[in-house]
NUDRENLUM-654099 format. One record per residue: residue number from 1; x, y, z of N, C-alpha, C, O in turn. Coordinates in Angstrom, 2 decimals. Layout:
<rs>
R resi      nu      nv      nw     cau     cav     caw      cu      cv      cw      ou      ov      ow
R  NUM       X       Y       Z       X       Y       Z       X       Y       Z       X       Y       Z
...
</rs>
This chain:
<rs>
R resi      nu      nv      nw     cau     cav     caw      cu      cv      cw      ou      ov      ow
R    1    0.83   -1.19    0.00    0.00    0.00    0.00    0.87    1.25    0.00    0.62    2.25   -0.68
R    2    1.66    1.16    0.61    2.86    2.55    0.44    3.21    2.75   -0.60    3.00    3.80   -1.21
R    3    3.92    1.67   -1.08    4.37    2.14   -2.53    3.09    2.47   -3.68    3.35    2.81   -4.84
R    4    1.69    2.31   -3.17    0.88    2.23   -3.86    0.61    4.01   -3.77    0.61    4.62   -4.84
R    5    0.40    4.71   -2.61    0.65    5.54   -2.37    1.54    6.36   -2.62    1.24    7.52   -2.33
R    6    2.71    6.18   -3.14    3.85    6.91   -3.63    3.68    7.64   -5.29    3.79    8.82   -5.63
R    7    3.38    6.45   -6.07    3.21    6.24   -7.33    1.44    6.90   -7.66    0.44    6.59   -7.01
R    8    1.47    7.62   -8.59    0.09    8.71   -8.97   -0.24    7.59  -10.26   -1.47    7.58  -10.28
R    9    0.07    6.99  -10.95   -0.38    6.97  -12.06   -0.57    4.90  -11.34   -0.18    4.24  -10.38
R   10   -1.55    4.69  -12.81   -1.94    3.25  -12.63   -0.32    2.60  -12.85    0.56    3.19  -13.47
R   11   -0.13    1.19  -12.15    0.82    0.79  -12.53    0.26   -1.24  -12.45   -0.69   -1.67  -11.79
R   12    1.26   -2.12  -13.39    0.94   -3.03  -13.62    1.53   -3.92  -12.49    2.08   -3.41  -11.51
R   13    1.39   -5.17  -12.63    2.21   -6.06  -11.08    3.63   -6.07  -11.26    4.56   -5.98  -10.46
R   14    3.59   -6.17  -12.29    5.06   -6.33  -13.03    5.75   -4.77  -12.66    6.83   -4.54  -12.13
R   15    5.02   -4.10  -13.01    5.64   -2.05  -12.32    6.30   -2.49  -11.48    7.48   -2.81  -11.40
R   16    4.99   -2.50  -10.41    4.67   -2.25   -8.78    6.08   -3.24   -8.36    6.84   -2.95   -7.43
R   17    6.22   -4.37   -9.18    7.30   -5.14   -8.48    8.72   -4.47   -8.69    9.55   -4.52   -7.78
R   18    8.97   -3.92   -9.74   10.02   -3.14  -10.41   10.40   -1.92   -9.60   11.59   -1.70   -9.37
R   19    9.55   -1.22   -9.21    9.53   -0.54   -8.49    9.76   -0.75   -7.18   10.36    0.09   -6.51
R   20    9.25   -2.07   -6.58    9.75   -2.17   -4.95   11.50   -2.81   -5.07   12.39   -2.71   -4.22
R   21   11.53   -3.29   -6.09   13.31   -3.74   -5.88   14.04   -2.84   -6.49   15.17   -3.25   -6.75
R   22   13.84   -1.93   -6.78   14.55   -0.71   -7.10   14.86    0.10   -5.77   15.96    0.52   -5.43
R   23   13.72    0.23   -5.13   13.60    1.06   -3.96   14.48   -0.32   -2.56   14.69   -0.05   -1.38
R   24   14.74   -1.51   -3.17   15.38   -2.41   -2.49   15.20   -3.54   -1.69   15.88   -4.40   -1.14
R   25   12.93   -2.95   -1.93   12.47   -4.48   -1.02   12.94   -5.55   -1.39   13.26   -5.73   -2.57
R   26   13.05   -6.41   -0.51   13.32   -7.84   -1.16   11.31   -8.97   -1.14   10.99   -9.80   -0.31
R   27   10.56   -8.53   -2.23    9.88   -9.13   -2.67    9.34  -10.03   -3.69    9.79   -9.84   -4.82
R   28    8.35  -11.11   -3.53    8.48  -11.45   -4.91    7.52  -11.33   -6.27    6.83  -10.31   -6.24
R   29    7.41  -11.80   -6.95    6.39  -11.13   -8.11    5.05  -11.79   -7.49    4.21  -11.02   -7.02
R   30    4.85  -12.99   -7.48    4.24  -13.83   -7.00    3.25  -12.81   -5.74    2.10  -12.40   -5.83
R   31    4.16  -12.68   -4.72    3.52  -11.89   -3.88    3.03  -10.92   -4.33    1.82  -10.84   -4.09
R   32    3.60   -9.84   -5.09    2.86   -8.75   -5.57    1.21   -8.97   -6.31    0.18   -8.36   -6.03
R   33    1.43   -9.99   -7.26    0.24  -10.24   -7.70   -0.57  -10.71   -6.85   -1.65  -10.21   -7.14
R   34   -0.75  -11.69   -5.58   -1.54  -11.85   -4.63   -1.77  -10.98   -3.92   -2.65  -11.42   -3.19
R   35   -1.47   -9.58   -3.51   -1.36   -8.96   -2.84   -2.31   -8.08   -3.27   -3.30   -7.76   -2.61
R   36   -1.95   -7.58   -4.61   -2.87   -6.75   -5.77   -3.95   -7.44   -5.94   -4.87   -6.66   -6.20
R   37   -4.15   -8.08   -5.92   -5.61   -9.01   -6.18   -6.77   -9.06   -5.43   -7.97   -9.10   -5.71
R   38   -5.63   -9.04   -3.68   -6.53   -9.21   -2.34   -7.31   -7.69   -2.08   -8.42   -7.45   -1.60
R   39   -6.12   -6.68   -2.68   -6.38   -5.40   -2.38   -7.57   -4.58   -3.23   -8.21   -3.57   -2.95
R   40   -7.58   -5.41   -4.36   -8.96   -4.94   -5.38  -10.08   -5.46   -5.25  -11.10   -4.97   -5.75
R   41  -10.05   -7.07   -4.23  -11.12   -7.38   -4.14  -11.91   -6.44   -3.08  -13.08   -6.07   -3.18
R   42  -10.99   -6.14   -2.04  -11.33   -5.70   -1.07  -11.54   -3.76   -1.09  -11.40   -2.97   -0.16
R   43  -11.86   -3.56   -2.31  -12.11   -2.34   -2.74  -10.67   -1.23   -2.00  -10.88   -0.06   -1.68
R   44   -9.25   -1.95   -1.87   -9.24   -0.87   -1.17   -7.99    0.14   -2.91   -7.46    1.25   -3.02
R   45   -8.12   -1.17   -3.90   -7.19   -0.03   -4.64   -8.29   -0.28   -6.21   -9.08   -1.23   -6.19
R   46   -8.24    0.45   -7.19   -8.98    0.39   -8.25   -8.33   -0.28   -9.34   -7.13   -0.02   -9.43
R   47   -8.81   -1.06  -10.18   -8.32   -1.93  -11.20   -8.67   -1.49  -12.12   -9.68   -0.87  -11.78
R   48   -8.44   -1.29  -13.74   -8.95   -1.37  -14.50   -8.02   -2.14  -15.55   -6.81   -2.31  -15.42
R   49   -8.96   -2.65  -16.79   -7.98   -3.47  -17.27   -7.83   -2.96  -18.84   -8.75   -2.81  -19.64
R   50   -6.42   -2.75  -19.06   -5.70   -1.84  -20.97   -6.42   -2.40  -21.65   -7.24   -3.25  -21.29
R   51   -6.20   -1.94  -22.88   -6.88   -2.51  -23.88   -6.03   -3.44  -24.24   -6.79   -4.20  -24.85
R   52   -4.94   -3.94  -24.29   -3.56   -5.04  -24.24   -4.36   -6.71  -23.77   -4.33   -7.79  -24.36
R   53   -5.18   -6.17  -22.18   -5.62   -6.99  -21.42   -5.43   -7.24  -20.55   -6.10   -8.02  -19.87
R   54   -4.07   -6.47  -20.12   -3.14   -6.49  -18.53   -3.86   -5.70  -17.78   -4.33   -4.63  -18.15
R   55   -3.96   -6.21  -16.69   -4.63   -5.32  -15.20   -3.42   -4.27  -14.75   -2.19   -4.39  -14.77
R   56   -4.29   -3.21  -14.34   -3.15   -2.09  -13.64   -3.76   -1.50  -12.68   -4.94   -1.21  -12.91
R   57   -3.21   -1.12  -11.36   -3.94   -0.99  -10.00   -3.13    0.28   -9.83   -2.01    0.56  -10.26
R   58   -4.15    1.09   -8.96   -4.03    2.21   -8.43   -4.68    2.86   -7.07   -5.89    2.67   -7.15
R   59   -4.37    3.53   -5.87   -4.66    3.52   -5.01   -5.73    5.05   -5.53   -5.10    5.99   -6.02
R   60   -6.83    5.15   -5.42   -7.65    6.46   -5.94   -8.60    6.72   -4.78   -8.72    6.01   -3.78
R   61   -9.16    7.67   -5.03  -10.02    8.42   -3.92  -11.40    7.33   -3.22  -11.59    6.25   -3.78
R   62  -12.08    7.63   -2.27  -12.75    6.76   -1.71  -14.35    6.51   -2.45  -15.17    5.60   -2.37
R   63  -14.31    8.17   -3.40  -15.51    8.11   -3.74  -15.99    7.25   -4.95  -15.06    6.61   -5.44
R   64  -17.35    7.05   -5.65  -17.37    6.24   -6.91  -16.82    6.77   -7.90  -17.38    7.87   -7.86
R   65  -16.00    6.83   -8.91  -15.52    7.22   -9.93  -15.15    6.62  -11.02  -14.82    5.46  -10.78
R   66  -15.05    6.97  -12.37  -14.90    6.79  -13.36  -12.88    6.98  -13.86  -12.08    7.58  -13.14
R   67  -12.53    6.36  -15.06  -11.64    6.81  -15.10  -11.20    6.88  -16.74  -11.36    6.04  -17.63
R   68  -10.49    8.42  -16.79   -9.83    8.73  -18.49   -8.85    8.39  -18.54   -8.10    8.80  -17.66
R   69   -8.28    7.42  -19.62   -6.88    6.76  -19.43   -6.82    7.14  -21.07   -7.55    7.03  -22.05
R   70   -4.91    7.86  -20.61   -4.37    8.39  -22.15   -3.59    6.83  -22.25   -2.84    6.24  -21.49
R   71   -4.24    6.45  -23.73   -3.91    5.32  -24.23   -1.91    5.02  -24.78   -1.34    4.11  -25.38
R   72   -1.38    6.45  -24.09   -0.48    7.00  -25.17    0.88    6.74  -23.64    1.94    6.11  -23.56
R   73   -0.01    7.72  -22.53    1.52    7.75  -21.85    1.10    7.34  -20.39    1.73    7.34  -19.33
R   74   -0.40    6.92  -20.76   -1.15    6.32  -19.16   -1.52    7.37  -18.40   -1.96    6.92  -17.34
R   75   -1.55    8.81  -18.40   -2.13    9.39  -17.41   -3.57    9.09  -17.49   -4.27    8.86  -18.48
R   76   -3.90    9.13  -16.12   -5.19    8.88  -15.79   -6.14   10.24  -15.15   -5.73   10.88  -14.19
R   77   -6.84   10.40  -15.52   -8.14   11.22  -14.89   -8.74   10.66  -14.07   -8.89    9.46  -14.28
R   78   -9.38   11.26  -12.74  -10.70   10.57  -12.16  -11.97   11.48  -12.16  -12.11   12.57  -11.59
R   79  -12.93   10.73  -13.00  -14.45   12.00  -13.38  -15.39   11.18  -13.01  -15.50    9.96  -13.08
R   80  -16.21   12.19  -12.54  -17.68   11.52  -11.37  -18.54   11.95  -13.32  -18.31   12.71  -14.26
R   81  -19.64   10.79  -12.93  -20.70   10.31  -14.68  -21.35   10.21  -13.86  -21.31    9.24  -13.10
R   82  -22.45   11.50  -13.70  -23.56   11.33  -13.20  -24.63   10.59  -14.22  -25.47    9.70  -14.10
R   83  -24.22   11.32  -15.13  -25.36   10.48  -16.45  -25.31    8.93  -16.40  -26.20    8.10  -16.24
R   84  -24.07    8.84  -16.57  -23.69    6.90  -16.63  -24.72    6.55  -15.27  -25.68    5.79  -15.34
R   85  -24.31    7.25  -14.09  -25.01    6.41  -12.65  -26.69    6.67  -12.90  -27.44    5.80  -12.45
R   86  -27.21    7.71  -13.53  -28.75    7.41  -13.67  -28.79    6.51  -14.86  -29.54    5.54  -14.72
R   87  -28.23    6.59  -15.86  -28.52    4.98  -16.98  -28.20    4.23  -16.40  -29.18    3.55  -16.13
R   88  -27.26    3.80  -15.90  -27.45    2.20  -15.33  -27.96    2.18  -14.22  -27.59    1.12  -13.72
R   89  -28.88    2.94  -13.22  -30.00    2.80  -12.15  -31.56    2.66  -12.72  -32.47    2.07  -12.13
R   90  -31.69    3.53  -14.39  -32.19    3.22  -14.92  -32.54    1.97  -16.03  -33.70    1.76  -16.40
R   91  -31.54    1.29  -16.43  -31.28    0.31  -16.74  -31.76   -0.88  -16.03  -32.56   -1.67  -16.52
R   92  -31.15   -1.00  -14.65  -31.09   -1.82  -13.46  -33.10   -2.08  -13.40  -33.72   -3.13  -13.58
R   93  -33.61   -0.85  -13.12  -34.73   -0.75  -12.55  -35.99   -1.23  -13.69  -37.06   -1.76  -13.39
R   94  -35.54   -0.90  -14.96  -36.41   -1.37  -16.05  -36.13   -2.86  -16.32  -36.96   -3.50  -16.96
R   95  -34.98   -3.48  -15.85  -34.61   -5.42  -16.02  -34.99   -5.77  -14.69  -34.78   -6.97  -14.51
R   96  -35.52   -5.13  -13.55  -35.85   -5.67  -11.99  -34.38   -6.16  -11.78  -34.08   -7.31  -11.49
R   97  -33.78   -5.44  -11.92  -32.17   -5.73  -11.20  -31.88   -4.96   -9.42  -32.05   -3.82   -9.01
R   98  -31.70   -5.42   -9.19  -31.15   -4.45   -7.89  -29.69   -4.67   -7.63  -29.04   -5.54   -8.21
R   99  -29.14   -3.78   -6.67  -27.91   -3.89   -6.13  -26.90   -4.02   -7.34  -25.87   -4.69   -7.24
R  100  -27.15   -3.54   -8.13  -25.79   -3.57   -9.28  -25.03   -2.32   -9.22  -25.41   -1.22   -8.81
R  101  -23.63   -2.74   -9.79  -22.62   -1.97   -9.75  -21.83   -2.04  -11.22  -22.10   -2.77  -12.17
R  102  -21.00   -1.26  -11.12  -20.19   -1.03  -12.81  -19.32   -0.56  -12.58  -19.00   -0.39  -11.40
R  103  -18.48   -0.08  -13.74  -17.78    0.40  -13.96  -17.18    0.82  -15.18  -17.16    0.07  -16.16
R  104  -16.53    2.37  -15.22  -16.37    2.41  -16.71  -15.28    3.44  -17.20  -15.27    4.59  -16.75
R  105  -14.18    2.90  -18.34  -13.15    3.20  -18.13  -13.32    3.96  -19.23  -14.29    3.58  -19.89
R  106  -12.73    4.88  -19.70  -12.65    6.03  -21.16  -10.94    5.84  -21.86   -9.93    6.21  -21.26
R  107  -10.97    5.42  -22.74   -9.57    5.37  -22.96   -9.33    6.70  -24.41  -10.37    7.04  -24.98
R  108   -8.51    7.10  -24.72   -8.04    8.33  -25.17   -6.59    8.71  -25.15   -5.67    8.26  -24.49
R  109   -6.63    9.72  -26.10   -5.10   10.60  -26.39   -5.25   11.78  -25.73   -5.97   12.68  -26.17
R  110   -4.39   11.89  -24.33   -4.64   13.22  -23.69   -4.16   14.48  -24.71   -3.91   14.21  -25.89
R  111   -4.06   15.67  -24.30   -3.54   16.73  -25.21   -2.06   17.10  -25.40   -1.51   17.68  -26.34
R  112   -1.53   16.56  -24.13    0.38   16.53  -24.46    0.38   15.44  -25.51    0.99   15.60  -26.57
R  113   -0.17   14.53  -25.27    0.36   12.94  -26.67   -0.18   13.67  -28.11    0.33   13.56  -29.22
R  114   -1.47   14.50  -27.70   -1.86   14.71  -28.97   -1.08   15.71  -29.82   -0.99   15.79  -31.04
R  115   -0.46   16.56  -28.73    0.14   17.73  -29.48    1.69   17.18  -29.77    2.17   17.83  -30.70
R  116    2.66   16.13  -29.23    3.33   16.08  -29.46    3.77   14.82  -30.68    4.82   14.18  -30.73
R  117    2.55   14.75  -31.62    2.24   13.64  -32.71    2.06   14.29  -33.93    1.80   13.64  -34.94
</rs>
């Protein structure tokens, strides 16, 4: 979680591990990926998964959010979709669904990738 905390941008298991033996932990990949796994189930870090197909975790704010990912250099945005949360409450309520949840990722060329192309 610290190092999760250190690092702003999404990073992959493979990063996150790169990153702790750089900084000198002695950990192993293995662990990292169990670790990352336990920590997304347990809502405490956010997952989303590239368009590649690789998962990348990030420690983000407590509230519900959405996220803009530059397809180019990975910065990430976090934007509250009020619209998205009434369509899919509306959605939910017209199939007799209850208790559902989502999620939804925006992928894109921020304006530094775009301008520097």
């Amino acid at each position: 979680m610290a190092a999760l905390d250190e690092v702003d941008e999404f990073r992959s298991s493979q990063e996150l591990h790169d990153y702790l033996r750089h900084k000198g932990e002695n950990v192993g990949l293995s662990t990292v990926y169990r670790t990352l796994t336990a920590l997304a189930a347990a809502d405490e870090v956010d997952v989303i998964v590239r368009e590649d197909g690789e998962s990348i975790y990030r420690r983000c704010s407590g509230t519900h959010h959405h996220h803009l990912v530059c397809r180019s250099c990975g910065r990430t945005v976090e934007v509250e979709g009020p619209a998205v949360e009434r369509w899919a409450d509306a959605v939910a309520r017209e199939n007799g669904f209850t208790e559902v949840n989502h999620t939804l990722e925006l992928f894109g060329v921020c304006t530094a990738c775009s301008s520097a192309g």
